[in-house]
C-alpha positions in Angstrom: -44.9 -77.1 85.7 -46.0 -74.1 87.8 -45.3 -71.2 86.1 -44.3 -68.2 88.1 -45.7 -64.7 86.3 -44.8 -61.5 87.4 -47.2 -58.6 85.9 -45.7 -55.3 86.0 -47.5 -51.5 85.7 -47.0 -48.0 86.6 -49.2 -48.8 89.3 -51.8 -51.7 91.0 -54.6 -50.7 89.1 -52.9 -50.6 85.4 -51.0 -54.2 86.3 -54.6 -55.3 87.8 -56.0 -54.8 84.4 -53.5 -56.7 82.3 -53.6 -59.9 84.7 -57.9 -59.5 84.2 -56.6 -59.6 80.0 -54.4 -62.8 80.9 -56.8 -64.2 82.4 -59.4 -64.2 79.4 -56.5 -65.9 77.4 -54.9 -68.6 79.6 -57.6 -69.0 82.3 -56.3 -71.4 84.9 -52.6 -70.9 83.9 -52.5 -67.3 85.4 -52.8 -68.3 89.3 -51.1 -66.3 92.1 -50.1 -64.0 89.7 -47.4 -61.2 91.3 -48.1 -57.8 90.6 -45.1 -55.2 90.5 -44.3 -51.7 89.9 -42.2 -52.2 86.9 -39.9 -49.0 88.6 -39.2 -50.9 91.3 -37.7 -54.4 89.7 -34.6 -55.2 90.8 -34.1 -59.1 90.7 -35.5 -60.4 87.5 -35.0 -63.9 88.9 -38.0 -63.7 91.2 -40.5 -64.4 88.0 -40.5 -67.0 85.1 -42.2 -64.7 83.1 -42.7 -60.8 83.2 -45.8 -59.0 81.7 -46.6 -55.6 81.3 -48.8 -53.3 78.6 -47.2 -51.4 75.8 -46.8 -48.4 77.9 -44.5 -49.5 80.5 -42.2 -51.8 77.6 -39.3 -49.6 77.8 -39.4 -49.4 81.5 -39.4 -53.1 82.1 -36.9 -53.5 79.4 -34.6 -51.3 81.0 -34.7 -54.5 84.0 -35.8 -57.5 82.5 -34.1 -60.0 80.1 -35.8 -60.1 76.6 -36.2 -63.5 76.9 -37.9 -63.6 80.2 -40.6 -60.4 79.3 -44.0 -60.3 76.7 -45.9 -57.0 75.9 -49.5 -57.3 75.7 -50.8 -54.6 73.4 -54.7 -53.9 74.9 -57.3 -52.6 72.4 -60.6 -51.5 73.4 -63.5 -54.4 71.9 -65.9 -53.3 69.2 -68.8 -52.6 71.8 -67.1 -49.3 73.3 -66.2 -47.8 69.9 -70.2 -48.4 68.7 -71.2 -46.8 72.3 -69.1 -44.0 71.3 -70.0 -43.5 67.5 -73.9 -43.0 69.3 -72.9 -40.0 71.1 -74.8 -36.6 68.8 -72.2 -35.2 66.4 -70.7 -32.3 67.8 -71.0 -32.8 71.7 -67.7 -32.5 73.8 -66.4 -36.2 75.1 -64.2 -35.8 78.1 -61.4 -38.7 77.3 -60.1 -39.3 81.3 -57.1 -40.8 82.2 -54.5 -41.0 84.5 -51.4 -40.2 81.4 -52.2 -38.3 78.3 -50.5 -40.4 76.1 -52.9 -43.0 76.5 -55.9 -40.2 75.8 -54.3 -39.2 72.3 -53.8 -42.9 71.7 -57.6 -43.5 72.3 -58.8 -39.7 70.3 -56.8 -41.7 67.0 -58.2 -44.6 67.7 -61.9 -43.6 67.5 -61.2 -40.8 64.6 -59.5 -44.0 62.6 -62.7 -45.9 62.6 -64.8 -42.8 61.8 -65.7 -41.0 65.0 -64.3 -37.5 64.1 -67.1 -35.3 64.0 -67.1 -35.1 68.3 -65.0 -32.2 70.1 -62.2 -34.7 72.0 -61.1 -32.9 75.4 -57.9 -34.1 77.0 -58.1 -35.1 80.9 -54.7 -36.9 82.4 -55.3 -36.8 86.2 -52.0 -37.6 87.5 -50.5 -35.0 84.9 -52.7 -31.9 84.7 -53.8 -29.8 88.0 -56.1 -31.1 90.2 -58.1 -27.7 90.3 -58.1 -28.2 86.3 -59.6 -32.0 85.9 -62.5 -31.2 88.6 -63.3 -28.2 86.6 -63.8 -29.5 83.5 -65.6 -32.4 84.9 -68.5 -30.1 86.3 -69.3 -29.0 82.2 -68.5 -33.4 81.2 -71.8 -34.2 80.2 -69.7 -37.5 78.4 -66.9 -38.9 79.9 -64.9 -41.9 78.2 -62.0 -43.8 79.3 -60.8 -47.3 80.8 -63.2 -49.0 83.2 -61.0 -49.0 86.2 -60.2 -45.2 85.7 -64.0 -43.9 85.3 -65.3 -46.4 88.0 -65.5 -46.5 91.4 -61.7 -46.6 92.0 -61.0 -43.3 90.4 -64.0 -41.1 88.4 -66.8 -42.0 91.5 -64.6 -42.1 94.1 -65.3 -39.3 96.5 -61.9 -37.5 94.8 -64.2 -36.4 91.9 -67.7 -37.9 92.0 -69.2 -34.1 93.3 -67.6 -32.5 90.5 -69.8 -34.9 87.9 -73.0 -33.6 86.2 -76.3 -35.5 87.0 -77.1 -35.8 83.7 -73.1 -37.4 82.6 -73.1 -40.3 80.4 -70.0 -42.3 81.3 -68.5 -44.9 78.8 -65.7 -47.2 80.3 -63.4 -49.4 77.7 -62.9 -53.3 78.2 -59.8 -53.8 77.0 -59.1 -57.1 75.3 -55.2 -58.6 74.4 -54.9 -58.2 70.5 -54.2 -61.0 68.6 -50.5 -60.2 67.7 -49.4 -59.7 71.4 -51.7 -62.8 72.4 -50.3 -65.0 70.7 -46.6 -64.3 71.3 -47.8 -64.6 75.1 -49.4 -68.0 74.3 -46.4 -69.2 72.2 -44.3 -67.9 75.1 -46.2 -70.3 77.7 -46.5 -73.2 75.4 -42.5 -73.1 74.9 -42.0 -73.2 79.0 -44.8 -76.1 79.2 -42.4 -77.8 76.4 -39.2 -77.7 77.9 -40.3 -78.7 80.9 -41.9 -81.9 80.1 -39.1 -82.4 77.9 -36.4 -81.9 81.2 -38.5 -84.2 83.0 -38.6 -87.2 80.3 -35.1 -86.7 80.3 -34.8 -87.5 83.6 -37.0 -89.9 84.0 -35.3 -91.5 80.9 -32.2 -91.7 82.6 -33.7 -93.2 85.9 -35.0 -95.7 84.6 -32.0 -96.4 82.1 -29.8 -96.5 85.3 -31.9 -98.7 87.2 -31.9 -101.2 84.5 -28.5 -101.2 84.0 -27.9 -101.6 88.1 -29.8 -104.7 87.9 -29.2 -106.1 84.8 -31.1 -109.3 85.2 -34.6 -108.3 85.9 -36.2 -104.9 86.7 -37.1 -104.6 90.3 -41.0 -104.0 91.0 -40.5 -101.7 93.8 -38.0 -99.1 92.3 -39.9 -99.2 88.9 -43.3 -98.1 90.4 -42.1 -94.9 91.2 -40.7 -94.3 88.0 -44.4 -95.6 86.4 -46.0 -92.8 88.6 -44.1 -90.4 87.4 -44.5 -91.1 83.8 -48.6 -91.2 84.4 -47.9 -87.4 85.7 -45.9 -86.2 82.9 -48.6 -88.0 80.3 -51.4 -85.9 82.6 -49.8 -82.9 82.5 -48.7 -83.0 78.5 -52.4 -83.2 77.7 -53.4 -81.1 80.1 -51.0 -78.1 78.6 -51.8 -79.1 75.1 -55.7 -78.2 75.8 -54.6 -75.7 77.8 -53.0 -73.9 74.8 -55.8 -74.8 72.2 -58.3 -73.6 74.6 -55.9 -69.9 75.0 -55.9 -69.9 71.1 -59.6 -70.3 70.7 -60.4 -67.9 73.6 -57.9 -65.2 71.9 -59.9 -64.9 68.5 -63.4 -64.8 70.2 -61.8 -61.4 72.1 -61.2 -60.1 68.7 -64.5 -58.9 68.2 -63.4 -56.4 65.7 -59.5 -57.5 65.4 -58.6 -54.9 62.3 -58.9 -52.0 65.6 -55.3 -51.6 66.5 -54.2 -48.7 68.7 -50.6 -47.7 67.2 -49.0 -44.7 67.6 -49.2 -43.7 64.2 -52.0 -45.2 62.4 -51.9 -46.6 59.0 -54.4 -47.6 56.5 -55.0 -51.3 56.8 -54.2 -52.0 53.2 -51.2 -49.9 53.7 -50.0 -51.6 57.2 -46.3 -52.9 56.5 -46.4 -57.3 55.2 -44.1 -57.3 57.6 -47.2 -57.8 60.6 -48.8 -60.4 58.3 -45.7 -62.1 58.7 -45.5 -61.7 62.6 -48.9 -63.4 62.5 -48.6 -66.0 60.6 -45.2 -66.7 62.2 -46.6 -66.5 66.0 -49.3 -68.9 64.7 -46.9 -71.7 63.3 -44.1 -71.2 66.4 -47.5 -72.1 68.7 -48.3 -75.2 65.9 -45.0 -76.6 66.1 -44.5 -76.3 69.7 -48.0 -78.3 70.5 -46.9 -80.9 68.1 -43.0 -81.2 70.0 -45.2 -82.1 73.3 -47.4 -84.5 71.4 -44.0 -86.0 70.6 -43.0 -85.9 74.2 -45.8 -87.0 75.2 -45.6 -90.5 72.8 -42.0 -90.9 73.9 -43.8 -91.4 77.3 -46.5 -93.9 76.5 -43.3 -95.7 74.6 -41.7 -95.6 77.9 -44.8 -96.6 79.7 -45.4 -99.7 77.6 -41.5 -100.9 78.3 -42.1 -100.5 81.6 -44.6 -102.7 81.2 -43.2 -105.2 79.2 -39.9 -105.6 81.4 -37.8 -104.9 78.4 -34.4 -102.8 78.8 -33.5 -99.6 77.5 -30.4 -99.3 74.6 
């Protein structure tokens, strides 16, 4: 059942950073992940699955069958917003990154949960002048922003690190899947997990069926034991993606430190938020019940296989 996941971004870095919030969800499942610039996608055949953050959706839309594609919405955790919310009330807090959408995204973020009383200045690298960004970072006594983008790879590399106070107090953002987006990614594995099993009982349903019916009076030891090895792989790998998939569900809710932070374009009140995202929620959560419980059902047709094997009795 090797899945093949494609992760796209606007560049390395960005797609980097949604495989590391894969990772934290599905573990083992995201293995020899390929990363792509979604611009450059021309064959969406070459994936199983296509992944990319809520900034590059339309993009990969524009290449990528609905039904092949899952948006992972990535919110800061609790931890940066407190770091912030320490920062003395009326200092400027330099918010760098490489687009400025993403930097008024963050600004509304941290005024919805009550940070609103520090001076938020715009910095998008790749969009304003170069002469501009390194100015403003010699006066940056605080500098927020993702981790990758005010680390090493970007903010300290040697592009920008002599233009940086000695005194500058850096905050860099973990970013974390939220729960609505995790979930349709989980539900999205579990349902490949489940038709796969299910195509391989099929066909090993049919195998054996046939080579019953070829023999008619007594099932031949040496063409049944391959069949019986292949059944004791399908029953390893049905349990192994049901915990697999309890294990991603589990891991998803400790992430959500603080899961009423969302980062939406335009913010709502949580009492006000539409019923409509309950609903989503609730809904992801029973499409990811009821797919578990079709493999537990796959996986009982196999022992039932199994024990006819076993007893040397025909199948109808």
């Amino acid at each position: 059942m090797r899945l093949k996941i494609a992760v796209a971004g606007s560049n390395r870095m960005n797609a980097e950073e949604v495989v590391a919030a894969m990772q934290l969800i599905l573990g083992n499942v995201v293995q020899n992940v390929k990363i792509v610039i979604t611009a450059e996608i021309a064959d969406p055949a070459m994936a199983d699955l296509f992944v990319c953050a809520t900034t590059q959706a339309e993009e990969l839309a524009r290449r990528v069958p609905q039904n092949k594609r899952i948006v992972l919405d990535l919110q800061p955790t609790t931890q940066f917003f407190v770091e912030v919310a320490r920062i003395p009330a009326g200092e400027n807090v330099y918010v760098f990154n490489s687009n400025l959408r993403y930097v008024d995204r963050l600004i509304k973020s941290c005024k919805r949960v009550g940070i609103d009383e520090l001076n938020f200045i715009r910095l998008g690298y790749e969009e304003m002048p170069d002469e501009a960004v390194k100015s403003s970072l010699t006066e940056a006594k605080y500098i927020i922003g993702i981790a990758k983008h005010v680390g090493e790879d970007i903010l300290l590399s040697p592009r920008y690190s002599a233009y940086l106070r000695a005194d500058v107090h850096i905050i860099g953002i973990h970013r974390v899947a939220s729960m609505q987006s995790a979930c349709m990614l989980i539900q999205w594995v579990a349902a490949y997990f489940h038709q796969s099993i299910a195509q391989q009982v099929s066909r090993i349903t049919e195998k054996l069926r046939s080579t019953v019916l070829s023999t008619k009076d007594s099932l031949p030891d040496a063409a049944l034991a391959g069949v019986a090895n292949e059944l004791d792989q399908l029953l390893v790998e049905g349990n192994q993606s049901i915990l697999t998939m309890h294990d991603a569900v589990m891991k998803s809710f400790a992430n959500q430190i603080a899961p009423h932070i969302t980062m939406l374009d335009n913010p709502v009140a949580a009492d006000d938020r539409p019923a409509s995202k309950a609903t989503r929620d609730i809904s992801s959560s029973r499409e990811i019940v009821q797919t578990l419980e079709n493999i537990s059902l796959l996986r009982e047709k196999c022992l039932q296989l199994s024990h006819d094997l076993d007893a040397g009795k025909e199948l109808e």
